[in-house]
C-alpha positions as CSV (number, residue, x, y, z in Angstrom):
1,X,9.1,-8.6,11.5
2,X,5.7,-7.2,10.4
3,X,3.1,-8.5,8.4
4,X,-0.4,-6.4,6.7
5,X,-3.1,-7.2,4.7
6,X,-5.1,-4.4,3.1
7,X,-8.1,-3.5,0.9
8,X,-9.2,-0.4,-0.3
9,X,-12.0,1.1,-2.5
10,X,-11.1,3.2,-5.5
11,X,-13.0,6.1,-7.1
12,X,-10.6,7.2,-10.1
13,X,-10.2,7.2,-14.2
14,X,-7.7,7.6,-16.7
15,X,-6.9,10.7,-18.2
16,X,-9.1,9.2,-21.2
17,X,-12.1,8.4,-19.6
18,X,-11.5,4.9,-21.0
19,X,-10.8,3.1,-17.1
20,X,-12.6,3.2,-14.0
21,X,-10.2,2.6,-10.9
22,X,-12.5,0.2,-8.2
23,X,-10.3,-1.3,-6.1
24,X,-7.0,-2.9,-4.9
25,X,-5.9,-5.4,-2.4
26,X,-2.4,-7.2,-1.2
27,X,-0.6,-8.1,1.6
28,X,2.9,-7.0,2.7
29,X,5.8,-8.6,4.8
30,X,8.5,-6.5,6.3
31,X,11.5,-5.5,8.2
32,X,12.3,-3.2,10.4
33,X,15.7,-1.6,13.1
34,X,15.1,0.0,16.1
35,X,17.4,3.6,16.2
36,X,16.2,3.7,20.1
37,X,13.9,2.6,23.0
38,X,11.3,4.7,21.2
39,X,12.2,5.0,17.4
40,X,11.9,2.7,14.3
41,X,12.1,2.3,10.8
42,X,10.4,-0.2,8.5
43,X,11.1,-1.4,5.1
44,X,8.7,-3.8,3.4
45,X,7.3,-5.8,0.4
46,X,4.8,-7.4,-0.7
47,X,2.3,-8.0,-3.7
48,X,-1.0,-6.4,-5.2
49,X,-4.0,-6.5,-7.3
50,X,-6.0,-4.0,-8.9
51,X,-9.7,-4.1,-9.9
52,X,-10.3,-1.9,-13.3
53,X,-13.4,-1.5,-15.3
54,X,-12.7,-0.4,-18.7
55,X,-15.1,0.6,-21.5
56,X,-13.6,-1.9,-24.3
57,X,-12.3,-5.0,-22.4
58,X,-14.6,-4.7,-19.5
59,X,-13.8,-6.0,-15.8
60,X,-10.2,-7.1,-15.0
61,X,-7.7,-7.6,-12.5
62,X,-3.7,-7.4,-13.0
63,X,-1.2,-7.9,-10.1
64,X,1.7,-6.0,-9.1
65,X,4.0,-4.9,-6.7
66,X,4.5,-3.4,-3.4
67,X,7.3,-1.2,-1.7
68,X,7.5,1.1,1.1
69,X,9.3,2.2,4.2
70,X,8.0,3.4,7.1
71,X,9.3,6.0,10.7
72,X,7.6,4.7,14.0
73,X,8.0,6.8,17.1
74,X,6.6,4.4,20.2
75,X,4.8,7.2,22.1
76,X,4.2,4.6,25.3
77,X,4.9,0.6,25.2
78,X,1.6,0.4,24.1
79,X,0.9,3.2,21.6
80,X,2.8,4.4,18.4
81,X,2.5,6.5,15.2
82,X,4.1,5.8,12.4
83,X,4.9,7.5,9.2
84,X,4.9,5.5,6.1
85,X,5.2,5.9,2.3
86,X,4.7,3.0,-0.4
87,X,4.6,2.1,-4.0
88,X,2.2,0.2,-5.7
89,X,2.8,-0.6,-9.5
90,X,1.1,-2.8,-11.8
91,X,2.8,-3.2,-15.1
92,X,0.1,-5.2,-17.3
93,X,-3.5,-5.4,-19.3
94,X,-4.4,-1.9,-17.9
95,X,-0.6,-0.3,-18.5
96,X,1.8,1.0,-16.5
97,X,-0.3,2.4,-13.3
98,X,1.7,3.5,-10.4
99,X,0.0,4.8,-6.6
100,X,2.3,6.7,-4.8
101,X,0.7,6.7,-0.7
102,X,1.3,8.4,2.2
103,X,-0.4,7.8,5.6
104,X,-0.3,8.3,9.1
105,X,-0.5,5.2,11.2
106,X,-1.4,4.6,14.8
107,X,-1.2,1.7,16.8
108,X,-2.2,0.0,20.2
109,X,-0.7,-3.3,20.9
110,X,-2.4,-5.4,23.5
Protein backbone atom coordinates (compact mmCIF):
# COMPACT_ATOMS: atom_id res chain seq x y z
CA UNK A 1 0.00 0.00 0.00
CA UNK A 2 1.29 3.42 -1.12
CA UNK A 3 0.12 6.79 -0.46
CA UNK A 4 1.37 10.55 -2.36
CA UNK A 5 0.46 13.84 -2.19
CA UNK A 6 1.60 16.22 -4.92
CA UNK A 7 1.59 19.87 -6.12
CA UNK A 8 2.71 21.24 -9.19
CA UNK A 9 3.00 24.63 -11.00
CA UNK A 10 1.43 25.09 -14.45
CA UNK A 11 2.49 27.36 -17.26
CA UNK A 12 -0.19 26.43 -20.12
CA UNK A 13 -3.44 27.92 -22.15
CA UNK A 14 -6.10 26.76 -24.28
CA UNK A 15 -5.93 26.57 -27.74
CA UNK A 16 -8.13 29.95 -27.53
CA UNK A 17 -6.14 31.92 -25.45
CA UNK A 18 -9.21 32.19 -23.27
CA UNK A 19 -7.53 30.00 -20.01
CA UNK A 20 -4.39 30.14 -18.21
CA UNK A 21 -3.26 26.70 -16.69
CA UNK A 22 -1.62 27.61 -12.87
CA UNK A 23 -1.70 24.76 -10.97
CA UNK A 24 -3.01 21.44 -9.69
CA UNK A 25 -2.81 19.42 -6.60
CA UNK A 26 -4.24 15.90 -5.14
CA UNK A 27 -3.26 13.01 -3.37
CA UNK A 28 -3.32 9.40 -4.44
CA UNK A 29 -3.71 5.95 -2.58
CA UNK A 30 -2.56 2.77 -4.16
CA UNK A 31 -1.88 -0.85 -4.74
CA UNK A 32 0.69 -2.68 -5.81
CA UNK A 33 2.20 -6.93 -6.48
CA UNK A 34 5.56 -7.81 -6.30
CA UNK A 35 6.51 -10.15 -9.78
CA UNK A 36 10.02 -10.81 -7.75
CA UNK A 37 12.55 -9.95 -5.02
CA UNK A 38 13.29 -6.91 -7.12
CA UNK A 39 10.24 -6.06 -9.39
CA UNK A 40 6.82 -4.26 -8.85
CA UNK A 41 3.95 -2.89 -10.29
CA UNK A 42 1.61 -0.29 -8.94
CA UNK A 43 -1.92 0.75 -9.67
CA UNK A 44 -3.45 3.73 -7.92
CA UNK A 45 -6.19 6.42 -7.49
CA UNK A 46 -6.82 9.17 -6.10
CA UNK A 47 -8.40 12.84 -6.55
CA UNK A 48 -7.39 16.38 -7.99
CA UNK A 49 -7.79 19.98 -8.37
CA UNK A 50 -6.91 22.35 -10.85
CA UNK A 51 -6.29 26.12 -10.59
CA UNK A 52 -7.46 27.99 -13.93
CA UNK A 53 -7.44 31.72 -14.70
CA UNK A 54 -9.76 32.51 -17.40
CA UNK A 55 -10.38 35.90 -19.12
CA UNK A 56 -14.36 35.89 -18.63
CA UNK A 57 -15.10 34.07 -15.34
CA UNK A 58 -11.83 34.76 -13.73
CA UNK A 59 -10.08 32.48 -11.00
CA UNK A 60 -11.50 28.95 -10.37
CA UNK A 61 -10.84 25.61 -9.27
CA UNK A 62 -12.69 22.24 -10.41
CA UNK A 63 -11.81 18.74 -9.02
CA UNK A 64 -11.26 15.66 -10.78
CA UNK A 65 -9.79 12.44 -10.96
CA UNK A 66 -6.73 10.47 -10.82
CA UNK A 67 -5.35 7.11 -12.38
CA UNK A 68 -2.16 5.61 -13.02
CA UNK A 69 0.06 2.53 -12.82
CA UNK A 70 3.34 2.41 -12.25
CA UNK A 71 6.88 -0.53 -12.96
CA UNK A 72 9.41 -0.40 -9.88
CA UNK A 73 12.66 -2.28 -10.26
CA UNK A 74 14.35 -2.21 -6.48
CA UNK A 75 17.95 -1.68 -7.60
CA UNK A 76 19.26 -2.34 -3.73
CA UNK A 77 16.79 -2.75 -0.43
CA UNK A 78 17.25 0.64 -0.21
CA UNK A 79 17.03 2.23 -3.66
CA UNK A 80 14.46 2.00 -6.57
CA UNK A 81 13.26 3.49 -9.86
CA UNK A 82 10.11 3.36 -10.92
CA UNK A 83 8.34 4.00 -14.10
CA UNK A 84 4.92 5.49 -13.85
CA UNK A 85 2.13 6.87 -16.10
CA UNK A 86 -1.22 8.64 -14.81
CA UNK A 87 -4.32 10.43 -15.83
CA UNK A 88 -5.64 13.36 -14.56
CA UNK A 89 -9.16 14.58 -15.76
CA UNK A 90 -11.33 17.19 -14.71
CA UNK A 91 -14.74 17.14 -16.24
CA UNK A 92 -16.33 20.69 -15.09
CA UNK A 93 -16.49 24.81 -15.15
CA UNK A 94 -13.25 24.85 -17.32
CA UNK A 95 -14.41 21.62 -19.67
CA UNK A 96 -13.23 18.51 -20.36
CA UNK A 97 -9.23 18.94 -19.59
CA UNK A 98 -7.28 15.80 -19.49
CA UNK A 99 -3.03 15.54 -18.39
CA UNK A 100 -1.61 12.61 -19.60
CA UNK A 101 2.15 12.21 -17.33
CA UNK A 102 4.96 10.29 -17.55
CA UNK A 103 7.89 10.27 -15.09
CA UNK A 104 10.73 8.61 -13.83
CA UNK A 105 10.72 8.03 -10.10
CA UNK A 106 13.55 7.33 -7.64
CA UNK A 107 13.45 6.38 -4.28
CA UNK A 108 15.60 5.85 -0.98
CA UNK A 109 13.77 4.30 1.84
CA UNK A 110 15.31 4.79 5.21
Amino acid sequence: MEGEVFVASLNGETDTGNTDFESYYGATVGVGTCFSDTVSALAFAGFSSVRTNNTTTGSTSDDGTVLGMGLGYDIKPQHSVSVRYFRISVDDDIGDVDTDNLGIRYSFRF
